[in-house]
N, C-alpha and C positions, 0 to 999 in steps of 0.2 A: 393301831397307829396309821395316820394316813400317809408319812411320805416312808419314802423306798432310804435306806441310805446307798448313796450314790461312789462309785467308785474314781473316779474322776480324779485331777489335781485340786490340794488343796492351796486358796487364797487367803492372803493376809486380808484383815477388814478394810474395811471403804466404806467411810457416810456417804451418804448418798443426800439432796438438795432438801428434800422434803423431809419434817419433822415431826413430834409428834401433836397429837390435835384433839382435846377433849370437847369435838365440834357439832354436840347433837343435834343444835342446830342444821347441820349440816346435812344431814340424814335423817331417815324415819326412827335412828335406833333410837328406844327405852327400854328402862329396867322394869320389870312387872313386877316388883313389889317395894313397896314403901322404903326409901332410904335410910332407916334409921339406927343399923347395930356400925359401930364402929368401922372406918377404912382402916383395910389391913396397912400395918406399918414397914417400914424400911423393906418393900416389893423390891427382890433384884433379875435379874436375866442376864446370862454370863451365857455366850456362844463357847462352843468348844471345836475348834477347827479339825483337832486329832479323830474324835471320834462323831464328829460332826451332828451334835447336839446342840439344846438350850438347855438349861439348867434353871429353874425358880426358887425364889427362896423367899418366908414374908415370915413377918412376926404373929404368933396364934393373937384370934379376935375372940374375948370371951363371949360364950352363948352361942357361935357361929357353929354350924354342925357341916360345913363346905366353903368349899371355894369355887371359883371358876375364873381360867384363863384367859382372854379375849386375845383376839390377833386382826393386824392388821396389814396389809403390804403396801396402802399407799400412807399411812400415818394418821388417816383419820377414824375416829372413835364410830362415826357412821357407820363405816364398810367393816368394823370387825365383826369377827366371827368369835364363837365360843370354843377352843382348838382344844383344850381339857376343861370339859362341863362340871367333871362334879370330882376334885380334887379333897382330899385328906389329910391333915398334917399343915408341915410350915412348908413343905419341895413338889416340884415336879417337875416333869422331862420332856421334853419337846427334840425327837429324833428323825434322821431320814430326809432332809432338806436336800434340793435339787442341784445339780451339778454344776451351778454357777453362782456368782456373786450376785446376792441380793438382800433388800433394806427389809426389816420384818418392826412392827411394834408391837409392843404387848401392855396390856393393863390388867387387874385385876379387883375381883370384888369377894366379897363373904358374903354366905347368907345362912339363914336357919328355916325351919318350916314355915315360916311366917314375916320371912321382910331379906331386905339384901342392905348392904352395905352401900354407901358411895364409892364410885370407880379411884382405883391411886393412881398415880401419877403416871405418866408413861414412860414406860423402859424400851431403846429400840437397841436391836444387835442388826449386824451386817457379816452373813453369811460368807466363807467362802467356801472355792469346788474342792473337794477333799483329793490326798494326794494320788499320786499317777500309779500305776500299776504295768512295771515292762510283759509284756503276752505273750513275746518270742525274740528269741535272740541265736545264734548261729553265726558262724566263721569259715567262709569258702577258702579256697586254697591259694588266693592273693593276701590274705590275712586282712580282707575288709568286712568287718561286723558289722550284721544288719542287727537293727533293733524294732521292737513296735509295740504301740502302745494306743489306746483311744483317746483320740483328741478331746482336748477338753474346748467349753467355752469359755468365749472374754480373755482368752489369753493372748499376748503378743509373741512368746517364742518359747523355744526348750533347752533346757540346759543336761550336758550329760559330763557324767562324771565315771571316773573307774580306779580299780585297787587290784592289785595284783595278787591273785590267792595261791597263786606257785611259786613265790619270789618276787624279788626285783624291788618293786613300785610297792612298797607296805600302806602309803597314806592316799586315803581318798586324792585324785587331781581332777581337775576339771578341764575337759575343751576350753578351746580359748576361742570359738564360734560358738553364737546364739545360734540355734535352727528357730526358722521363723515359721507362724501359725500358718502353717499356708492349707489346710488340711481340715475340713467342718469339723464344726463340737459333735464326738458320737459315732466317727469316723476312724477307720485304723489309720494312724500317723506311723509313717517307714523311716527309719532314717539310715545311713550307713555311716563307719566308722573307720576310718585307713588306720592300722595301727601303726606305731612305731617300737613297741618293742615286742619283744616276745616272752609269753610265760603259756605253761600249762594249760593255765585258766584266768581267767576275768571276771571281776565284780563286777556289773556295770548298774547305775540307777539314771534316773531323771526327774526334772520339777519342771513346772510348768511355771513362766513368766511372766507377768501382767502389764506391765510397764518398765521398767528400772531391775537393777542387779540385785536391787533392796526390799523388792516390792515381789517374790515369792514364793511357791509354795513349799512344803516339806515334800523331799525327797522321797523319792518310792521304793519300795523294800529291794533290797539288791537282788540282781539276774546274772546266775553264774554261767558262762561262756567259756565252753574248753575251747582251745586254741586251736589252729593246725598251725603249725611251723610255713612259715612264704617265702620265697625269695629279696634279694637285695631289688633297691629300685631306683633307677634312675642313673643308671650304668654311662659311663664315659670315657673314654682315650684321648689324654692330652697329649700335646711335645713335652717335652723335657730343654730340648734345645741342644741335645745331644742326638748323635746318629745313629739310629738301632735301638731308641730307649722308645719308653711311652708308659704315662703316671695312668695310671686305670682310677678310678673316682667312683663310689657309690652312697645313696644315702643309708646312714645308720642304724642298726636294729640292735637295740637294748637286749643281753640275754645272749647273745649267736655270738660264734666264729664264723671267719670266712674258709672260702677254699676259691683261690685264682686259677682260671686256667685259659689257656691259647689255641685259637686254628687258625692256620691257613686257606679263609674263606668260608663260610658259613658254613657247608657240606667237610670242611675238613675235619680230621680226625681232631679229638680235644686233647690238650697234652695238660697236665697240672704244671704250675705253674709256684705256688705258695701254699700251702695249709695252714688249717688253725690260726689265720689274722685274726687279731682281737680289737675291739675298739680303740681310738683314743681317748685320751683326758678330754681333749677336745674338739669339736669339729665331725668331719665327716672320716669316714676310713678311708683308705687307697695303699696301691701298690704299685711300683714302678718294675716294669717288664724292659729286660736288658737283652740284648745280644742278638735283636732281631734282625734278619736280611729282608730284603727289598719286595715290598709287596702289600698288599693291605690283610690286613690280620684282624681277627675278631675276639672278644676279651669276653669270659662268662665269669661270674661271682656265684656260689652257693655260697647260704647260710646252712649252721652245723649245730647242732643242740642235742646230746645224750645218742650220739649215731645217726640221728636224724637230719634228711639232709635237704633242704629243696633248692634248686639252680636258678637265676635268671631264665624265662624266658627267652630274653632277645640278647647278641652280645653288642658288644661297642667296636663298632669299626676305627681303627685308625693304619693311617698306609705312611710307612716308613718312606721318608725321604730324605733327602741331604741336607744340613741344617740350615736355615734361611743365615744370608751376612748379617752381622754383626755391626757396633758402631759407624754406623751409616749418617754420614753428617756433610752440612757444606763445608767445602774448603776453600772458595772463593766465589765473590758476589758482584756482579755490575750491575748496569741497567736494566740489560737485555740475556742476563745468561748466569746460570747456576753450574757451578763446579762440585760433581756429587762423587764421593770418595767413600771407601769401607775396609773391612778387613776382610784378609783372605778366609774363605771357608775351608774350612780342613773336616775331614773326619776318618772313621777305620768302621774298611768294607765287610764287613763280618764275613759275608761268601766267601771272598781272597785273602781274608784275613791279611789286608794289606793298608798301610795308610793312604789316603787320596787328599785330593783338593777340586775345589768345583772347576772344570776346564772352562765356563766363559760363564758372563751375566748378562739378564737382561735388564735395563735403566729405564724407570718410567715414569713420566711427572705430569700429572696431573691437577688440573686448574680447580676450585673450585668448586663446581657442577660435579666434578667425578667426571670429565671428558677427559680420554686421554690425550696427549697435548704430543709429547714424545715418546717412541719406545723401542730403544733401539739395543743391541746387542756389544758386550764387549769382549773380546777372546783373549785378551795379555793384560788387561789396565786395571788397579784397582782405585781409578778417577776416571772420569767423564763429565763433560763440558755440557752444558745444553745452551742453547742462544736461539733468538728469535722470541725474548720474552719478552712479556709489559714492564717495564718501572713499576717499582712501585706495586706489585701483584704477589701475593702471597700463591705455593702450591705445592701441592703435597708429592713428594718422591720419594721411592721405592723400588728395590734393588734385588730381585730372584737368582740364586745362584742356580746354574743346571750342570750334570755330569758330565757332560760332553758337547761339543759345538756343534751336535744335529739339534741339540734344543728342540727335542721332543718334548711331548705332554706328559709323558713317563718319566722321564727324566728331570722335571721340571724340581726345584728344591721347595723346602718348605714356605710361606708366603711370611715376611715380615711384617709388623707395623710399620702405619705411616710415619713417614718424615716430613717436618713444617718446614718449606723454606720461603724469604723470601728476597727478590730482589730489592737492590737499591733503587732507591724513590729519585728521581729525576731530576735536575736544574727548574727551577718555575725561570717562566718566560712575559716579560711584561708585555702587558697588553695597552694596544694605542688606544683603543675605544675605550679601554677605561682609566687613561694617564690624560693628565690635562694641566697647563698651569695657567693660572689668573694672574692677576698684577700682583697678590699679599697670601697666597696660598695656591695648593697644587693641590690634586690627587692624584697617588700614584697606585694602580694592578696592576694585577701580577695574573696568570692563568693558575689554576686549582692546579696539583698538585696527587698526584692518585700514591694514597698511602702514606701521604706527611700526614703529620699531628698537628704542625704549628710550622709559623715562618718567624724569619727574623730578621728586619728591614734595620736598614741606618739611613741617615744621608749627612752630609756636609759640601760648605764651598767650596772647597778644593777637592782635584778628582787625587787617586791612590789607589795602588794593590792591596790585595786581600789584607794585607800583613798593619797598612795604614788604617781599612776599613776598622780590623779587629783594634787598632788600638784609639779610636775614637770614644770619647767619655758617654756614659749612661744616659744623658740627656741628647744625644743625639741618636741611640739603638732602639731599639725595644722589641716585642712579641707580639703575635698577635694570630688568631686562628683563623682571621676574616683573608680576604686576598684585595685587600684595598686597605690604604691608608690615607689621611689628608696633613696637610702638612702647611702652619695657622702662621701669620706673623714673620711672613717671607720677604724682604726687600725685595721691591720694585726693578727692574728690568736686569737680574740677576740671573747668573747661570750657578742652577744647583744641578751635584749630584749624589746617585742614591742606586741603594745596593738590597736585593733579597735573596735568603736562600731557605732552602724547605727543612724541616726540621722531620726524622724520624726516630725517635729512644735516642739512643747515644750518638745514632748515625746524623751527620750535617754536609748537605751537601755545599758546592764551592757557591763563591755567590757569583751573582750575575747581577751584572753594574747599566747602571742610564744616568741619562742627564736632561735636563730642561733647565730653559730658561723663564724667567718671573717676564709679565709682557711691560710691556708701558700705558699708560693711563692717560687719556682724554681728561683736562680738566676743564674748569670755568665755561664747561659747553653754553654757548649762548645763540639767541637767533637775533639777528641785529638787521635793521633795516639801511639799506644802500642806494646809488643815484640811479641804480637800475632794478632794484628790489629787495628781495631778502639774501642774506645768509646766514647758515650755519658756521659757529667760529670756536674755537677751543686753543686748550693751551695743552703739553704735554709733559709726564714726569717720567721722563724716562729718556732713551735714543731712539724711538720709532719716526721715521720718514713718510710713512704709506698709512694711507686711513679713508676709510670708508665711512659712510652717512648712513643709518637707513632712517625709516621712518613709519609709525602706527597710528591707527585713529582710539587707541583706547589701550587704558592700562587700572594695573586693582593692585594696590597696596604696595607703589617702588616698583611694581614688575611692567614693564610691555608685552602686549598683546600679541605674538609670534605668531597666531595665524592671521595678522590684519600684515605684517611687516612686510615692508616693502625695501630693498636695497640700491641703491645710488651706486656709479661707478664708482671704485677707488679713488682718490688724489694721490700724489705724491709729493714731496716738500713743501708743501702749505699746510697751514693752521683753519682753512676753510672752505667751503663747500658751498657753491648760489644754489638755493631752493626756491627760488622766483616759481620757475613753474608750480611748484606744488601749491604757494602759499598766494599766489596771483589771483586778482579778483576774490579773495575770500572777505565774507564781511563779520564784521563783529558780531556776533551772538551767532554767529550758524554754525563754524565745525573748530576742531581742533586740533593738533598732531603734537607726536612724542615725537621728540629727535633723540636718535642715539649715535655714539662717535666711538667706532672701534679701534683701536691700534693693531698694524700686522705684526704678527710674529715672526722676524726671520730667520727664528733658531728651529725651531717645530711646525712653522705655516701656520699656522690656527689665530684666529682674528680676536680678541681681546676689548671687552666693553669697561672693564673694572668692575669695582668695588661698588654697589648702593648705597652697601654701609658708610661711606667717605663721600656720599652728596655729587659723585659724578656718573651716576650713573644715566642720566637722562634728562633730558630737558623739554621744557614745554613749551608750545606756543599757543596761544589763542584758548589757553583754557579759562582764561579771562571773560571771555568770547566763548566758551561754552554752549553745549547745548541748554536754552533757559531752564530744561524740566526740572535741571537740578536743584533749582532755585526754586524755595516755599512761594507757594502759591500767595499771592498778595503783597509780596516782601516789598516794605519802602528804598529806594535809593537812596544813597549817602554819597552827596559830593564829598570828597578827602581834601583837609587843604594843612597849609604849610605852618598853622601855627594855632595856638589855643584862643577861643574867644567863647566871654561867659554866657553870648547870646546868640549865638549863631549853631543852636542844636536842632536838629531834626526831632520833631516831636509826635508822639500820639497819645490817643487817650486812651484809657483802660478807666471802666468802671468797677465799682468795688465786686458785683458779684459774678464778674468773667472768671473766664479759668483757660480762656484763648490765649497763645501765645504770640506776642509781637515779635515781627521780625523787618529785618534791617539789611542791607549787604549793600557794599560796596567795591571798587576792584582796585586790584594790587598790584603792585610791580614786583618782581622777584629782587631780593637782595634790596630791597626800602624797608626801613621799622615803622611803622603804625603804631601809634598810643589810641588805644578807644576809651573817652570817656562817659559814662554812665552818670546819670539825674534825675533825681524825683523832681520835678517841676511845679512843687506848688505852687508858685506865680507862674502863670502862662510864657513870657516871655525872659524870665531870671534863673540864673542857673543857681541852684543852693545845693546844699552838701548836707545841710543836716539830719536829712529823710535819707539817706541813699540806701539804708540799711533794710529798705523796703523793698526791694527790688533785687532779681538775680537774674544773670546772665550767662551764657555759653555764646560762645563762636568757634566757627571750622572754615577748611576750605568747602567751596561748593563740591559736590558729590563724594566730600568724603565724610563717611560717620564720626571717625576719631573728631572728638568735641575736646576744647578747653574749657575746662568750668571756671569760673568766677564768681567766688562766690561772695556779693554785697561789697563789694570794692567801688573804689570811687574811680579807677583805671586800670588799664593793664596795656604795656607793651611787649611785639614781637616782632620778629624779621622774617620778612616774607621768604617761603622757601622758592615758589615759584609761580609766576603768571598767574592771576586765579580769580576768582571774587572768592569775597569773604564773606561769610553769610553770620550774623550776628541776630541771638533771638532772647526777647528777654518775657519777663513775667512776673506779677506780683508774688510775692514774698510773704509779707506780713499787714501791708497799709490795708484797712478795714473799711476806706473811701473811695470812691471815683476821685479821677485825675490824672493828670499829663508826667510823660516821662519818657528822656529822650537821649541819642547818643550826639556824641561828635567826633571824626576821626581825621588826627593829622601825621601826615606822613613827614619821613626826615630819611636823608641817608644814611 
């Protein structure tokens, strides 16, 4: 035989990529003699993982005096070898395969003294490592089992399992941890084993893993492990919450009783405490140790099985002290201060065998961070105040009872959990920087608020106490978690007021009330020329007295340019303002200025331009008189005149294959209507209408983009918004000729 059989874990099969390959091609192999006695029929190979064989099987070829096996490991018919030369019968056996997973092909042939068969088909099998074999096993006196076994290859991890051959645990269980291959194929693998219960002895076996829970091998023949009896683990003394008690805690061992016992300090003498504890139904065991006096005291567990007895180790220290207060809660809440209250702590002195109570406490509240904030002592009170706190701040307090008013470290009682408290959240306080009212709307802030959820704003025109606020309708309240509101659709020089308060869970604080007034509004701002020059002139919707001018060289979309603006003194009871100086010696087409006209506010100070939305926000002069550049390069002039005539159009030519646009402007006077009408000119000097559908046009003011289309219309009117040229640009449409086409524009009031 050539291979060894290997003792190794055994693996489930795995094809492997490569197939089988009748490729003589491939290779130098031939048959050395004539192919011509029958190919053996139905050739099988069947692996056998248990006893880590191949097995053959083929139907007899009459005349054939042999057989012979061929093998292959990469699949191809080239690189086989002849692995059984000269076979008998319809079987044969292929043993001793290597201790890891691998792809094998096989083929076969018949011959007799004088010729061979053709090769059959190929059959491959996929080897795995056969199972695991435990080498040593043993039980120290902590009751953790070492195990070992040689690691196999290709594996990913090990599975251990065990049966109780003294009792207890009758069916195989399994760890609920994979050990991983961390250990070379051929290598003793150690593992150790913490038990949890105890028997006699121990079945224990292992399989090695490949991938998945699904994926392997057969269990290795069981390794029996006599016990030793260990101690309890993981020992503990809690409170109880009683004075002189303490609940002892350990983990579980299947099989054992306990035996509890007590000292007075590590070196002290051990006294029993309990015998023969047995487990529960459920959980962990324990035992509650009573009638302790004042000290710290150490707790031992043995486990006990057939007289057999082993102790903890280490014990569990717990040190009796007085029991922490009880129902510890606030009793009352402000801004700045917690009222923290509890019940008396009582308990009976085991020493004096006398009842007591704790003579004084100490009160501590803490922010937060875990900083202590207060910590003060009380010797008669079972309340204390603390003050000096944030609104609005949540912190945790906690209340130590001690024996006596020297409030020693000895004396000190057991430590409670914390208590949540927190203060009442604060009044919000409106804020001027962010309150403001316009002529048709306000905004009103408020300052944030530390530990509100939400606020709840109202307002109305008449003022009222809290009792009026709350009885105001839905349409004047509302929520809101921002600390600003605005407030749309306000009458003009109006006194509103308005109410918020912070909202926390159930708690509301009172509100806190303001007022403002709506301002007054500049209207019909105009610049009008005088026997001494210009002015500015307006009319007003409201009661304002006092108004200011200022004045910019440049504005984008209704707005003025606030870093260009310049401010004019105040007026007082007039409707106008001389701007001579500004507007003096200026010429047509060189510059321009925005006038604006603010009303004072004399309810709040704050100066009031209005609404843009309502067309009085600013006014213009000289944008007529603009800078040219705004104006398209080449654009013809358009005198404006007072009425329609069919021959007095401005005209140009367009030939049929431009694609330049025509343009046109002329200037406006603010508040005048302009009709532009639009004309194909097929006679030079006649206006006709019935081409007009050739041609399309937009106009705007100069420098503004927003465009009006128009589209193939014979006219259109509109009213000028303010001072401006009107730039009007047209272009062919559809006419497939050169020819003339031209506007004309009359203005009307």
């Amino acid at each position: 035989m050539r291979r060894l059989k290997s003792l190794l874990c055994v693996f489930p099969l795995l094809f492997f990529a490569w197939g089988c390959k009748n490729d003589a091609a491939d290779g130098d192999f031939e048959l050395s003699k004539t192919k011509t006695l029958a190919t053996p029929k139905n050739f099988t190979a069947v692996y056998d993982p248990v006893n880590n064989v191949t097995n053959f099987t083929w139907e007899e070829v009459p005349s054939a005096t042999g057989y012979s096996v061929m093998e292959s490991v990469n699949g191809k018919i080239s690189d086989a070898v002849k692995i059984i030369p000269a076979a008998t019968g319809t079987s044969g056996t292929v043993i001793g395969y290597s201790a890891k997973i691998q792809s094998f092909s096989y083929w076969l042939i018949a011959y007799n003294d004088s010729e061979e068969s053709e090769i059959t088909e190929c059959r491959q099998i996929v080897t795995s490592a056969p199972k695991l074999a435990i080498s040593a096993a043993s039980c120290n006196e902590s009751g953790v089992v070492s195990l070992e076994w040689t690691a196999a290859e290709g594996v990913s991890g090990y599975r251990v399992s065990y049966k109780n051959t003294g009792g207890g645990i009758s069916e195989w269980t399994e760890f609920d941890q994979t050990l991983s291959a961390n250990v070379d194929a051929g290598e003793t693998y150690s593992a150790a084993v913490t038990l949890a219960a105890y028997a006699p002895s121990i079945d224990y076996r292992v399989r090695a893993v490949k991938g998945s829970a699904s994926d392997e091998t057969e269990w290795s023949e069981p390794k029996t492990v006599q016990i030793n009896l260990f101690p309890p683990r993981n020992i503990g003394a809690e409170s109880t919450g009683t004075y002189g008690e303490a609940k002892i805690v350990w983990d579980k061992i299947d099989g054992v009783t306990y035996n509890v016992y007590k000292s007075l300090g590590t070196d002290g003498e051990k006294t029993l405490l309990s015998s023969e504890i047995g487990n529960p139904a459920s959980g962990n065991p324990n035992f509650t140790a009573q009638d302790l006096t004042k000290g710290t005291w150490y707790f031992w567990v043995e486990s006990c099985v057939d007289g057999n007895k082993k102790c903890s180790t280490e014990g569990a220290a717990y040190t009796v002290k007085i029991p922490a207060p009880k129902n510890i809660r606030i009793t009352e809440r402000t801004e700045t201060s917690l009222t923290v209250s509890w019940d008396v702590v009582s308990y009976h002195d085991i020493a004096t065998n006398s009842d007591k109570t704790a003579d004084c406490y100490k009160v501590s509240v803490y922010d937060d961070t875990g900083a202590t904030l207060v910590s003060e002592n009380s010797t008669n009170s079972l309340s204390m105040g603390r003050s000096s706190l944030q609104a609005g701040t949540t912190y945790l307090v906690r209340v130590v009872g001690y024996e006596s008013s020297a409030m020693t470290e000895a004396e000190e009682g057991e430590i409670p959990s914390w208590v949540e408290a927190k203060t009442l959240i604060a009044k919000p306080e409106f804020s001027s920087e962010h309150t403001w009212f316009s002529s048709d709307y306000a905004y009103i802030g408020w300052n944030a608020v530390k530990g509100a959820s939400s606020y709840e704003v109202a307002y109305s025109g008449s003022d009222g106490d809290s009792a009026y606020v709350e009885s105001l309708p839905s349409d004047n309240k509302g929520f809101t978690t921002d600390t600003q509101i605005s407030l749309t659709g306000l009458d003009i020089d109006t006194v509103y007021y308005y109410w918020v308060r912070a909202i926390d869970g159930d708690y509301k604080t009172e509100w806190t009330a303001g007022s403002g007034r709506t301002a007054s509004v500049p209207t019909n701002i105009a610049v009008v020329e005088t026997s001494t020059g210009y002015s500015v002139t307006w009319d007003v919707r409201g009661s304002a007295t006092k108004f200011r001018v200022s004045y910019c060289t440049s504005a984008t979309n209704g707005s003025v340019d606030t870093t260009t603006k310049q401010t004019l003194t105040p007026v007082e009871n007039t409707h106008s303002c001389d701007v001579s100086s500004i507007i003096n010696n200026r010429t047509d087409g060189t510059i321009y200025y925005y006038f604006t006209v603010e009303a004072y506010n004399s309810y709040d100070g704050s100066w009031v331009q209005g609404s843009d939305s309502e067309g009085y926000g600013y006014v213009t002069y000289g944008l007529q008189y603009g800078e040219m550049s705004q104006l398209p390069s080449g654009a013809t002039y358009v005198s404006t005149r007072t009425y329609f005539n069919t021959t007095n159009f401005t005209r140009t030519f367009i030939a049929s294959s431009t694609t330049t646009t025509k343009c046109f402007y002329f200037k406006a006077t603010k508040g005048k209507r302009y009709t532009i009408y639009y004309a194909d000119m097929d006679v030079y000097t006649t206006f006709t209408s019935s081409s007009k559908a050739d041609m399309e046009f937009t106009y705007y003011y100069a420098g503004n983009s927003n465009s009006n289309f128009i589209d193939r219309r014979a006219s259109d009117t509109f009213t000028c918004e303010y001072d401006a040229y009107i730039v009007v640009e047209c272009k062919k449409y559809s006419r497939s000729t050169s020819g003339y086409f031209g506007i004309q524009v009359v203005e009307s009031n």
